[in-house]
Every structure is written in C-alpha cells, then in structure tokens.
C-alpha positions as CSV (number, residue, x, y, z in Angstrom):
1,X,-32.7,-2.4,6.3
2,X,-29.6,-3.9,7.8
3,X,-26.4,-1.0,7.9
4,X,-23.5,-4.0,7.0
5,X,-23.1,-6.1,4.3
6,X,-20.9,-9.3,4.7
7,X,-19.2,-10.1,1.4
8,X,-19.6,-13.8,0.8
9,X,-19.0,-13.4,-2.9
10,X,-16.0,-11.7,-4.1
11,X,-15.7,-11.4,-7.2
12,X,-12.5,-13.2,-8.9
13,X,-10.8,-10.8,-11.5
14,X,-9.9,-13.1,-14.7
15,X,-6.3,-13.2,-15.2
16,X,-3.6,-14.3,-17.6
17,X,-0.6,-14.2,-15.4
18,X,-1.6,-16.6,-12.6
19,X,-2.2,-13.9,-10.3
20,X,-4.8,-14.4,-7.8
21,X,-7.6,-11.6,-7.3
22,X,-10.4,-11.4,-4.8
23,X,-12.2,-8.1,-5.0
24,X,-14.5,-8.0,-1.7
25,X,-15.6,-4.5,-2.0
26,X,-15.1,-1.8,-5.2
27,X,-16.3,-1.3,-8.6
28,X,-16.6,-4.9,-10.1
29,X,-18.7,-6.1,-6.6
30,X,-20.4,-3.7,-4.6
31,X,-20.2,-0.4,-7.2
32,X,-18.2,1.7,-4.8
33,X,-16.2,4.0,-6.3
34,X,-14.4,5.3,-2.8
35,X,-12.8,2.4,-1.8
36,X,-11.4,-1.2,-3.4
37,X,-10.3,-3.9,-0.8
38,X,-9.2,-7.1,-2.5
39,X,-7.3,-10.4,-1.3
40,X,-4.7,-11.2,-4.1
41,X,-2.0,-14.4,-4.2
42,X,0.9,-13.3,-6.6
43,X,2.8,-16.7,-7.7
44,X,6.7,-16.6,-8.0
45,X,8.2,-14.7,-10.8
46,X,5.0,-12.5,-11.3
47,X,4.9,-8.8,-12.4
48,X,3.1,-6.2,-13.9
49,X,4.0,-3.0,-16.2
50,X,4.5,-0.1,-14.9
51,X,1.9,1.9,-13.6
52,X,1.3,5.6,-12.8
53,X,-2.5,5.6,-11.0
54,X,-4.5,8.1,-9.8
55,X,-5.3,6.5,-6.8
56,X,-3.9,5.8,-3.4
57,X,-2.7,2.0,-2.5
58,X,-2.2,0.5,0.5
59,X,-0.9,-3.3,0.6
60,X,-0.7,-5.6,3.5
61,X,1.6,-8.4,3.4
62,X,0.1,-11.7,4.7
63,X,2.4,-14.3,3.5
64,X,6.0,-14.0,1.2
65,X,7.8,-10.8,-0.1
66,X,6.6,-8.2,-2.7
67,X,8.4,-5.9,-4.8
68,X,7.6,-2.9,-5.3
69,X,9.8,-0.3,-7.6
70,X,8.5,3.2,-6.5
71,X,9.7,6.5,-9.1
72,X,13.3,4.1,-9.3
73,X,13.5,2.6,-6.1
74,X,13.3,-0.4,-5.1
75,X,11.5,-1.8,-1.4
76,X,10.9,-4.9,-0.4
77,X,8.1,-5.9,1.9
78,X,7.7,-9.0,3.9
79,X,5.2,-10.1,5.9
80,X,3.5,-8.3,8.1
81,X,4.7,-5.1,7.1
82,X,2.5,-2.6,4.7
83,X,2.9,0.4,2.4
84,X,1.1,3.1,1.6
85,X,1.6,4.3,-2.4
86,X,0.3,7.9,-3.1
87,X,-1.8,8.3,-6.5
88,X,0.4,9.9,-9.5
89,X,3.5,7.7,-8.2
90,X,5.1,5.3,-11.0
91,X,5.2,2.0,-9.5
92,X,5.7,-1.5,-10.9
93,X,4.5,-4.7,-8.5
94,X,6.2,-8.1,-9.0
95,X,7.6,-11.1,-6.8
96,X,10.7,-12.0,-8.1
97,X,11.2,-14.6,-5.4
98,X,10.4,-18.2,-5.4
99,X,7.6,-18.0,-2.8
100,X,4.1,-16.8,-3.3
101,X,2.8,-13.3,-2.1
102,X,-0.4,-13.3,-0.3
103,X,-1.4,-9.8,0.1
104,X,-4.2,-7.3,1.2
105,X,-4.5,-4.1,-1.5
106,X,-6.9,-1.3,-0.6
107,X,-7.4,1.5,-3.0
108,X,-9.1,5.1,-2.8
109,X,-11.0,5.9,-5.1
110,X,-11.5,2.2,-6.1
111,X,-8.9,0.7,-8.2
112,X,-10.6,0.8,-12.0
113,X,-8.7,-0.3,-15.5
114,X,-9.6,3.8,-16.2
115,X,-7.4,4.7,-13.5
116,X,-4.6,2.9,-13.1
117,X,-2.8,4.4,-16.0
118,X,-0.5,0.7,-17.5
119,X,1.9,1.4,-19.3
120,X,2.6,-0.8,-22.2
C-alpha cells in the first residue's frame, strides 16, 4: 500500500458567483475531515457574506489582492503574502479590485457548509 496520494482530480465546487474552487484534499475529495487545501481564482468584484466559522483559515496569495474584513477591519493581502484567520472570527472575503485573486486556502478541520456559519 503506497503512504502518498497524488491528487490528480480535485474536485471543482459548483458555483454561482464565478468563483473558481479546486478542492485537492478535504471533505468533498479525499473525506478528510482535519484538513481542506483548495486552489481558488476569485474574479474582480467578487464577495461572499459574512462568515463566523469554526475553523481555522489560512490563505496564500499567488496572484492579485484579497480583501479580507476581520471583526471590522479591513487588510489587504497581495501576493505573496498569507494570513492566518482563527475559527469563531467574523470575516467577510471579497476582491473589490479589477484584477483576479488567485489564492491557496487551507482549513483545519476541513472547511464544510456545516461549519462555516454564512450569514445571510
């Protein structure tokens, strides 16, 4: 039995808002609950509610800026640079600028729709 696994196949999260997701490893591809590592493209003038999870998130900034408004602030990443988001924090994700975001996200436990707590 070989002790790696090279993910060939991730698996594409359907979305409505043009956002690009990858999910490598996590729930929806490998049934890991510990960890979620996904490769996401967020076009210009995306966002998403605002979110209180019970998980911890990092993101990695490959390409572009991201916004991120953490318990009323707001930081701005830009490539190369990376964050790490402690579970229970409100946070909101968008890119308000008129490049696309090309990130890494990595979440522990996995990132589940349970877990991540939108609000509406």
């Amino acid at each position: 039995m070989k002790k790696y696994f090279i993910q060939k196949e991730p698996f594409v999260v359907p979305t409505t808002d043009g956002k690009l997701i990858e999910e490598h490893h996590g729930l929806a591809t490998t049934n890991n609950s510990a960890i979620s590592i996904a490769h996401m493209i967020a076009p210009p003038g995306w966002s998403e509610p605002f979110q209180t999870p019970k998980f911890d998130e990092y993101t990695y900034i490959i390409k572009g800026k991201k916004q991120f408004i953490i318990e009323g602030e707001t930081v701005v990443l830009e490539t190369g640079q990376s964050i790490k988001i402690e579970r229970n924090t409100r946070v909101q994700y968008s890119n308000p600028f008129d490049e696309i975001c090309e990130y890494l996200a990595i979440c522990t436990p996995a990132f589940s729709m349970e877990m991540v707590n939108r609000e509406d």
